[in-house]
C-alpha positions in Angstrom: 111.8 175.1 -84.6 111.6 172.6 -82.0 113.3 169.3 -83.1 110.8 167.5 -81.1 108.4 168.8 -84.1 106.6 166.0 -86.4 107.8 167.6 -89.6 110.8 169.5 -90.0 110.5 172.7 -92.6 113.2 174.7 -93.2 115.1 176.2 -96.0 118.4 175.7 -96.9 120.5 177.2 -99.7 117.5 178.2 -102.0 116.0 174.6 -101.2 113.1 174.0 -99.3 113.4 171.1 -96.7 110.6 168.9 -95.5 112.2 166.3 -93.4 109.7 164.0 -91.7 110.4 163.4 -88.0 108.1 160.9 -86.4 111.0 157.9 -86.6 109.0 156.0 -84.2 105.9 155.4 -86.0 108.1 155.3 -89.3 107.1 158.9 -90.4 103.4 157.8 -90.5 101.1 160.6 -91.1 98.2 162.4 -89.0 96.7 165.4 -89.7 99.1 168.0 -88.2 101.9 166.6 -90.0 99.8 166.9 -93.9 99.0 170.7 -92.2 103.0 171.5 -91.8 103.9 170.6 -95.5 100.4 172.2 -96.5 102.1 175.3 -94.7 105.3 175.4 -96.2 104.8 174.4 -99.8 102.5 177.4 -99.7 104.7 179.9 -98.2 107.5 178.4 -100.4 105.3 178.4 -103.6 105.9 182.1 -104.8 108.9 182.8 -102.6 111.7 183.6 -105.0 114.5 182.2 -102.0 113.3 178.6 -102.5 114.0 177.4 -106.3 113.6 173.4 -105.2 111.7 171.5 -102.8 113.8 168.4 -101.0 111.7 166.0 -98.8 113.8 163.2 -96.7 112.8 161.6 -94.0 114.8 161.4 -90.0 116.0 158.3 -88.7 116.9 154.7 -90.5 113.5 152.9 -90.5 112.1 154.1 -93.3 110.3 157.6 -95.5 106.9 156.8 -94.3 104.8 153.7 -93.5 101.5 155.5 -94.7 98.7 157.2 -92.8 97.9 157.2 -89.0 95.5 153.9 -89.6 94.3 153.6 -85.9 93.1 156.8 -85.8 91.2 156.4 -89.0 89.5 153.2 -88.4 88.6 154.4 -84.8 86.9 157.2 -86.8 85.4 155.1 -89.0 84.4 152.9 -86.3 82.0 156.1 -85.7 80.7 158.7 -87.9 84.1 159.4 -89.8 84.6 162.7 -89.2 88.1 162.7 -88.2 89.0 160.3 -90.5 87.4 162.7 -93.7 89.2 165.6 -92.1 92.1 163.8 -92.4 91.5 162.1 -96.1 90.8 165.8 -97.3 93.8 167.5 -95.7 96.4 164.9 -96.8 94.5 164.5 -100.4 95.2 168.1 -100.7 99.0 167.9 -99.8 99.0 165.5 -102.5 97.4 167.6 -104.9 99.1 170.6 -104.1 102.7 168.7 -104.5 101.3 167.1 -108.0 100.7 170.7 -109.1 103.4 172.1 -107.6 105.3 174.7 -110.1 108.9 174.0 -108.4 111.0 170.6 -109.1 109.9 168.3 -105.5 112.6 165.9 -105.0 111.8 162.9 -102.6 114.5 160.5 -100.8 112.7 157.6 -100.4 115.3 155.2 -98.6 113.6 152.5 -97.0 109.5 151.7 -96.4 107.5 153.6 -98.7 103.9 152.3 -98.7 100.3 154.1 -98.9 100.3 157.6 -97.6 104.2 157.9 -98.1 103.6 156.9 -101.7 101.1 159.8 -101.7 104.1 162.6 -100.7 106.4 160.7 -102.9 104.8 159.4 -106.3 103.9 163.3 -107.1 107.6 164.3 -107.1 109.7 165.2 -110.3 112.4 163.7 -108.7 112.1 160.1 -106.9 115.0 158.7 -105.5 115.4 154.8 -104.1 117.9 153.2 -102.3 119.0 149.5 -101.8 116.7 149.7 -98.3 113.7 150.7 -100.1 110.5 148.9 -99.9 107.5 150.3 -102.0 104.3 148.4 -101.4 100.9 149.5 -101.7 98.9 146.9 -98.7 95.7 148.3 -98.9 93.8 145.4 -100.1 94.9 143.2 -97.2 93.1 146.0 -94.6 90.4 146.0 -96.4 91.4 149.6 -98.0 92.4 150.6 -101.5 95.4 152.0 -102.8 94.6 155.7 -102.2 96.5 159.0 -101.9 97.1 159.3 -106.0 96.7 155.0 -106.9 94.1 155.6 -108.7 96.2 158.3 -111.1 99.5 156.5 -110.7 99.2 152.6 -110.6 97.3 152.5 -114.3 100.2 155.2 -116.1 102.9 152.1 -114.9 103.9 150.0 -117.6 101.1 147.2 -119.0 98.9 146.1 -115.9 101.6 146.5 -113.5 99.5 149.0 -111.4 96.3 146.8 -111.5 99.0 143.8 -110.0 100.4 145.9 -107.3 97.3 147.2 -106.0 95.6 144.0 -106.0 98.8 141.7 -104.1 99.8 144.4 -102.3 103.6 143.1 -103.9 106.4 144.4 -102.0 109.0 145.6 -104.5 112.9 146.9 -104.0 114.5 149.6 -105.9 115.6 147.5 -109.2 111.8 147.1 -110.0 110.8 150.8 -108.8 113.0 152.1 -111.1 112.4 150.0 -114.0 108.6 150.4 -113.6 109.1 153.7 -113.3 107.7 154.2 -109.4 111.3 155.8 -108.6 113.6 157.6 -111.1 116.7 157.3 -109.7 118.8 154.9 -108.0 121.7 155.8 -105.4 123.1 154.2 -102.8 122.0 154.7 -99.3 125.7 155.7 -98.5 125.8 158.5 -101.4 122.6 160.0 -100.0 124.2 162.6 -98.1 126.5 163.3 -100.3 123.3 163.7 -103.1 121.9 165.8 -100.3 124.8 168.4 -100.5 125.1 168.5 -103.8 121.3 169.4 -104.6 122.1 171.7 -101.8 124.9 173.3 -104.3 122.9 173.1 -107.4 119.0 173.9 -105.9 117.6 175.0 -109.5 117.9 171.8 -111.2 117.8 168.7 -109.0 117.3 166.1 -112.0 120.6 167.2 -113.1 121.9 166.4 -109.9 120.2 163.2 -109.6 121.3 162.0 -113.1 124.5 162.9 -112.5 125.0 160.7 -109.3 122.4 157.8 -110.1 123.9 153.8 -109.8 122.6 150.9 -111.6 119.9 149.5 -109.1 120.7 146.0 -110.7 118.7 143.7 -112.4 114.8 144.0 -111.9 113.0 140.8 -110.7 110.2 141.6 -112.1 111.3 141.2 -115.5 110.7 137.4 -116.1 107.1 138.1 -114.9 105.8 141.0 -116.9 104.1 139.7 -119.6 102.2 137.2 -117.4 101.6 140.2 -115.2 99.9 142.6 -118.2 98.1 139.6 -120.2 96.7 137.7 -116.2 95.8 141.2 -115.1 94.2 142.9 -118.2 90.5 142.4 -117.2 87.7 144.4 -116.0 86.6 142.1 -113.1 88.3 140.5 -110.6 86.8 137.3 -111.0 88.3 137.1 -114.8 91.2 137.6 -113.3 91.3 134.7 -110.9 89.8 132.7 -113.8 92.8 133.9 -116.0 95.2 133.2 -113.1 93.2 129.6 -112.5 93.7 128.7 -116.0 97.6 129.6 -116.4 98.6 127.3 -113.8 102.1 128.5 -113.7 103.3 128.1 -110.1 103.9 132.2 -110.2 100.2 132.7 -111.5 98.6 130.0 -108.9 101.0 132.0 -106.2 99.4 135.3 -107.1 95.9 133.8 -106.8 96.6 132.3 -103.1 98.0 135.9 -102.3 94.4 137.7 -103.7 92.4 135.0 -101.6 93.8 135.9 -98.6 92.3 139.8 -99.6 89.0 141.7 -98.9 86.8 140.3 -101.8 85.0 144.1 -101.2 89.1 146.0 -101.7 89.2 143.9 -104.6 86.7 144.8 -106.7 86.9 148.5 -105.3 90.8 149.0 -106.3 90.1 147.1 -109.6 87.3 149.9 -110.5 89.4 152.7 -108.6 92.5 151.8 -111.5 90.2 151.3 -114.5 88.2 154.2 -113.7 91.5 156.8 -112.6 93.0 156.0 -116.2 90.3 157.3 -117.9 90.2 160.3 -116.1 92.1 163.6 -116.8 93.2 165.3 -114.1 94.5 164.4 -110.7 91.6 166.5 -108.8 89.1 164.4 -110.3 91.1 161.5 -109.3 91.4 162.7 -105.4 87.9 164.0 -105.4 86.4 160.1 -106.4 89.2 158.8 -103.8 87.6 161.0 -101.1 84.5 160.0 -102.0 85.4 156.9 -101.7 87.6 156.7 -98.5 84.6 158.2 -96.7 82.6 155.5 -97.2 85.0 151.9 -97.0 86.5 153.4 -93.3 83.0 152.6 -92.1 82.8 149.2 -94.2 82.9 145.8 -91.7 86.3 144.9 -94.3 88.3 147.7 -93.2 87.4 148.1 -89.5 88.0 144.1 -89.3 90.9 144.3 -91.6 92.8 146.8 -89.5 91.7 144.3 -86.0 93.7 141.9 -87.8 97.1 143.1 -89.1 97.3 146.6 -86.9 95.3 145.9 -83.3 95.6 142.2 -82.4 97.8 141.8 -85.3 96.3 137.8 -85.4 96.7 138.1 -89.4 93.2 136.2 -89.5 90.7 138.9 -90.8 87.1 137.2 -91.3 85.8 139.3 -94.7 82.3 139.8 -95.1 81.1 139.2 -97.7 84.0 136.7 -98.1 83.6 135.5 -101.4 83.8 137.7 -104.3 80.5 136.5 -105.9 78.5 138.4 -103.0 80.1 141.7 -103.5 77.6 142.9 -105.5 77.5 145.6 -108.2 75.3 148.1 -106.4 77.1 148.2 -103.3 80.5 148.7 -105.1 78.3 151.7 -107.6 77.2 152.8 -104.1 80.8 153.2 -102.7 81.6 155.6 -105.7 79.0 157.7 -105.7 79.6 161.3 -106.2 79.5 163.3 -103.0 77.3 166.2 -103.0 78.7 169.4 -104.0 78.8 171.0 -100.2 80.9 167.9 -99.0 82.9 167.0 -102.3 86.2 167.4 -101.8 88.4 170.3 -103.3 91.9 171.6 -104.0 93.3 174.1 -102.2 94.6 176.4 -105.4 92.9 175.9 -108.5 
């Protein structure tokens, strides 16, 4: 295969290898790139040579930034098509990799945010380094925190999930790992040598990664967690300003300057995205209500203005309408997660 390709599948030694190759752009994904792992996770899936799945990333900027956001909001800026084709294809990469019945193991040294969550979160095996950054931005585009949020952020510990879609925090590998994001911890200079040795033992790769994990050091995080689940614990987002108003702590009133600066619309839409993904029980359902979903906010004034903001004339001064919370009203956010018809619903690709 061409080295020039956007995704580089191969196997190696009874382990499947998906190596992202779009340094440039920081791995971030289009279309044709969710197609090639579609492509070979299939082909790999009942192919007795491959007994593990590795998926790494080429170059040292990152694992993946997320998805190709231009291209979506110029979609969106229309009827959507593309970006739907898009939101279905990578949703089903995600769902395919949740369900997939080989151990996935992903090397997420360095930025991992939105769609590279999404490739990452449903592997058995997650593995930070000390460059990592996990961050889930969506709210500050006017987005929400797709590709699987909605399934993973409310199973983290307490109200974590709820506090990282909403800030958008950025977090390193010490709070990963404790939260559970990652699962392992080794340095970025041990990564190779992780590499071979998952190479040498392909059937068993937690093994391997147990084996050569570090201590990721103390978590940050730590001192803030019970502010975190008893702040965060409400059903609205405008309890949770109150709540937030009312602590006063300088870490509290921080958090509440950070949410003020998001779309009022993301807010209330990844609030109900968590609270409504916990209760559900399986993933597809969970992809299906994001697709519904994504459909619908890329043509929202939040996220085509969002994305004018921090991606186009990067001025970091989006004007949200509505901009306060109070005008985001119930209907339109009920309207937003409507069920799609069954013809356009979105489905996995095996069972």
């Amino acid at each position: 295969m061409s080295i020039e390709a956007e995704v580089i599948t191969r196997i190696e030694n009874h382990v499947g290898r998906i190596t992202l190759n779009r340094p440039k752009a920081i791995h971030a994904l289009n279309r044709a790139m969710c197609e090639a792992m579609i492509e070979a996770l299939l082909a790999w899936r009942e192919d007795d040579a491959v007994q593990s799945v590795l998926i790494d990333h080429a170059g040292e900027r990152g694992f993946c930034a997320g998805g190709d956001i231009r291209m979506i909001a110029e979609s969106g800026a229309g009827d959507a098509s593309e970006a739907k084709a898009f939101f279905m294809t990578e949703y089903q990469l995600n769902h395919l990799m949740f369900e997939y019945p080989k151990p996935i193991t992903a090397v997420v040294d360095g930025i991992v945010m939105g769609g590279g969550v999404g490739i990452s979160e449903p592997a058995d095996v997650r593995i930070a380094t000390e460059r990592t950054t996990y961050a889930m931005p969506e709210t500050g585009i006017g987005l929400f925190p797709d590709v699987g949020g909605g399934w993973f952020l409310p199973r983290l510990p307490g109200q974590a999930g709820v506090w990282l879609a909403l800030t958008g925090a950025r977090l390193k590998a010490a709070d990963t790992v404790a939260l559970g994001v990652h699962t392992h911890f080794v340095a970025s200079e041990n990564i190779e040598g992780l590499k071979a040795e998952l190479l040498a033992a392909p059937a068993d790769p937690k093994a391997v990664a147990d084996r050569l994990a570090g201590d990721a050091g103390p978590a940050p995080l730590d001192v803030h967690r019970e502010a975190i689940d008893r702040l965060f614990a409400f059903d609205t987002v405008e309890d949770i300003f109150a709540a937030l108003q009312a602590d006063g702590s300088d870490w509290a009133l921080k958090q509440l300057d950070i949410l003020k600066t998001k779309s009022p619309q993301s807010l209330k839409v990844s609030l109900r995205q968590i609270r409504t993904g916990a209760t559900l029980s399986s993933f597809a359902d969970n992809m299906a209500m994001e697709y519904a979903l994504g459909g619908r906010v890329v043509r929202t004034h939040d996220f085509q203005e969002g994305v004018r903001a921090v991606i186009v004339d990067k001025d970091n001064a989006p004007r949200w309408s509505p901009a306060e919370l109070s005008a985001v009203s119930d209907d339109l956010i009920e309207d937003l997660f409507a069920p799609l018809p069954e013809g356009e619903a979105w489905k996995p690709l095996i069972g």
